[in-house]
N, C-alpha and C positions, 0 to 999 in steps of 0.2 A: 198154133201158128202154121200158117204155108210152111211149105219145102223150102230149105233155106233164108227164112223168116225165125227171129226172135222176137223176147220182148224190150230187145235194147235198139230194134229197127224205127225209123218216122215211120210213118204212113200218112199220106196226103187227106186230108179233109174234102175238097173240092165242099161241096154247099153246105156242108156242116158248117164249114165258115160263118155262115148268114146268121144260125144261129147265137155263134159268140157274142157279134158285132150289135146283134137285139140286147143282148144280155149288159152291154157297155152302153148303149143308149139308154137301161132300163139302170144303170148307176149315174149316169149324167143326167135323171131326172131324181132320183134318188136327191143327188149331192148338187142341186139346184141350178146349174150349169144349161138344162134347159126345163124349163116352165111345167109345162108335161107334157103327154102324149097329143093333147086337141093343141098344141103349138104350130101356129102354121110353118111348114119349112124353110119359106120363103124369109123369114127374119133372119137366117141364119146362111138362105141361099138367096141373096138378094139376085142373081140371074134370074130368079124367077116373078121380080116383082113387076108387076104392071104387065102381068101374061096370063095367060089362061090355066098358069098352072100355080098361081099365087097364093089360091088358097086350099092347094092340097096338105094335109098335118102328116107330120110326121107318126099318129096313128095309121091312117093310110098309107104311108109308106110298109110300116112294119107288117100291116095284113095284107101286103098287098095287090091292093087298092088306090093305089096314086092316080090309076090311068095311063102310064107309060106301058111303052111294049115287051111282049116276050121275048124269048127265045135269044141266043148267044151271040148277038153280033158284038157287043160290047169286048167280046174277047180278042178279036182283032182288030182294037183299036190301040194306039200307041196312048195317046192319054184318055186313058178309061174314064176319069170323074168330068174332064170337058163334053166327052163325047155322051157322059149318061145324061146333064147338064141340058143339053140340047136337044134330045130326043122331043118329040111330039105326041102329044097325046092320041091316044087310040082308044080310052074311055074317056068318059066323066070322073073324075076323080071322087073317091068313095063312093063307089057302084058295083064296079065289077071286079071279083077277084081275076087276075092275071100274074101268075108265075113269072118275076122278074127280077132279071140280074143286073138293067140298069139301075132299076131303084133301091135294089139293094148294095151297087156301087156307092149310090148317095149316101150312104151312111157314115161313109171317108169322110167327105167336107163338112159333114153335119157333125161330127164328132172333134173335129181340126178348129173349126169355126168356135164353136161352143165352149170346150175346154182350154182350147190352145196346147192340148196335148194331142200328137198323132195318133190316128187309131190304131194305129201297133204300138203304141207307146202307149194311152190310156187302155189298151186289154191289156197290156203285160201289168202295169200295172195294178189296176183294179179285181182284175179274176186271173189271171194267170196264177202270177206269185199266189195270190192270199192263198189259194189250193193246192199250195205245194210244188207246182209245177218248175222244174228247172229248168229255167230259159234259155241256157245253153243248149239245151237237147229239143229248141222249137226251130224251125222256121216259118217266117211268115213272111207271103209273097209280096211284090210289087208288081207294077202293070209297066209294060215296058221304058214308061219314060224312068223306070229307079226313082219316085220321086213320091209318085199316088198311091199308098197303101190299095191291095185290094180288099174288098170286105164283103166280095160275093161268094169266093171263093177261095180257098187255097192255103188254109194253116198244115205246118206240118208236124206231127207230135205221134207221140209212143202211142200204143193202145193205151196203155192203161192213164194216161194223161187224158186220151176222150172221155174213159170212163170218170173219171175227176168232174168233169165237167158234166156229165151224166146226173152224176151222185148229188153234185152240188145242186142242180133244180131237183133231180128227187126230195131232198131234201129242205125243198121250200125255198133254193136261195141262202141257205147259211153251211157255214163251215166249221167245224171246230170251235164253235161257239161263238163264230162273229157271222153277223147277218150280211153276207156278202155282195146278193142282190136282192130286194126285199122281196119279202114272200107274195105283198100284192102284186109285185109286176110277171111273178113266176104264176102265180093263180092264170091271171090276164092273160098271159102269153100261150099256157095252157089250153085256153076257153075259146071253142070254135068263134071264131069273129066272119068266117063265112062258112061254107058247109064242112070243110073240112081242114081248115089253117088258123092257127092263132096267131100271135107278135113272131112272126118269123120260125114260125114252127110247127108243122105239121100233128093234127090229128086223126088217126089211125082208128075212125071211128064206121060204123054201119053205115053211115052212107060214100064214106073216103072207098069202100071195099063191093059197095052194095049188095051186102049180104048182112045177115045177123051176124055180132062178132063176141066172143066171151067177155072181155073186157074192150077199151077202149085206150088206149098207148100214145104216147106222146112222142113225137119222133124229130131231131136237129134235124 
């Protein structure tokens, strides 16, 4: 640990987050809450019906690929999931990978909508607890209205609580002998879906580095 760091300190996640909130969408297809991954979003974000972005899935969300824009304007917005909501397309949806935080904002309302459980409320649930994690010792951020979970960004938990999390897809998705997210969605998420990113999850592969690499590394 740092200078004046233990192992009883948080430490912030920042886009580590992204990963969790794949991991809670991949039990809310699991536990039938939503359909699966070729689901279009728009059933569940009806904002987006009767628009050009109606028929982007929430596979494309999670590789992606929605079409919605990069980079961090979303962070200084007071309601984050209105303002990802509305954003405009900058691709074609399922075409081009683009690195983004509003569409991975949209994971809130697709998770709210679906379960009827908040997405800090369905992750603590579902993957938090099962892994042993003491919820007392997390925080989990909100975007300034206190009101929109955020889900691009911002869990905050011990080391050895990422590692949990770590371990848990090492391990296929099961825990202590409960199959916590199933192994196929962990395979999938794993599996370059463009050169170098799966289900919200980076691949750490020879062309992520463009170089020849010993192994190939999966990274929240």
């Amino acid at each position: 640990y740092a200078t004046d760091y233990s192992a009883a300190d948080l430490v912030t996640s920042w886009s580590v987050a992204k990963s969790f909130y794949s991991a809670a969408i991949g039990i809310a297809v699991d536990e039938g809450w939503i359909t699966s991954l070729d689901q279009k979003a728009s059933d569940l974000l009806t904002e987006w019906q009767g628009t050009n972005k109606e028929d982007i899935t929430i596979r494309n969300m999670l590789e992606m690929r929605a079409g919605l824009p990069g980079g961090a304007d979303v962070l200084y917005e007071t309601d984050q999931t209105a303002y990802a909501l509305t954003r405009d397309l900058v691709n074609t949806p399922g075409t081009t990978f683009l690195y983004s935080n509003d569409t991975s904002q949209l994971l809130e309302p697709l998770l709210l909508r679906a379960t009827g459980l908040t997405a800090h409320a369905y992750l603590t649930e579902k993957i938090l607890t099962p892994i042993g994690i003491d919820t007392n010792q997390v925080g989990l951020w909100f975007d300034p209205t206190g009101v929109n979970p955020m889900s691009y960004c911002c869990i905050d938990m011990r080391a050895e609580d990422f590692a949990r999390f770590g371990l848990l897809y090492a391990r296929g998705g099961e825990w202590d002998g409960v199959q916590v997210v199933s192994s196929a969605f962990v395979s999938e998420s794993f599996a370059p879906q463009s050169d170098f990113y799966g289900l919200h999850w980076w691949v750490l592969n020879q062309t992520y580095f463009s170089e020849a690499v010993p192994i190939v590394v999966s990274a929240a």
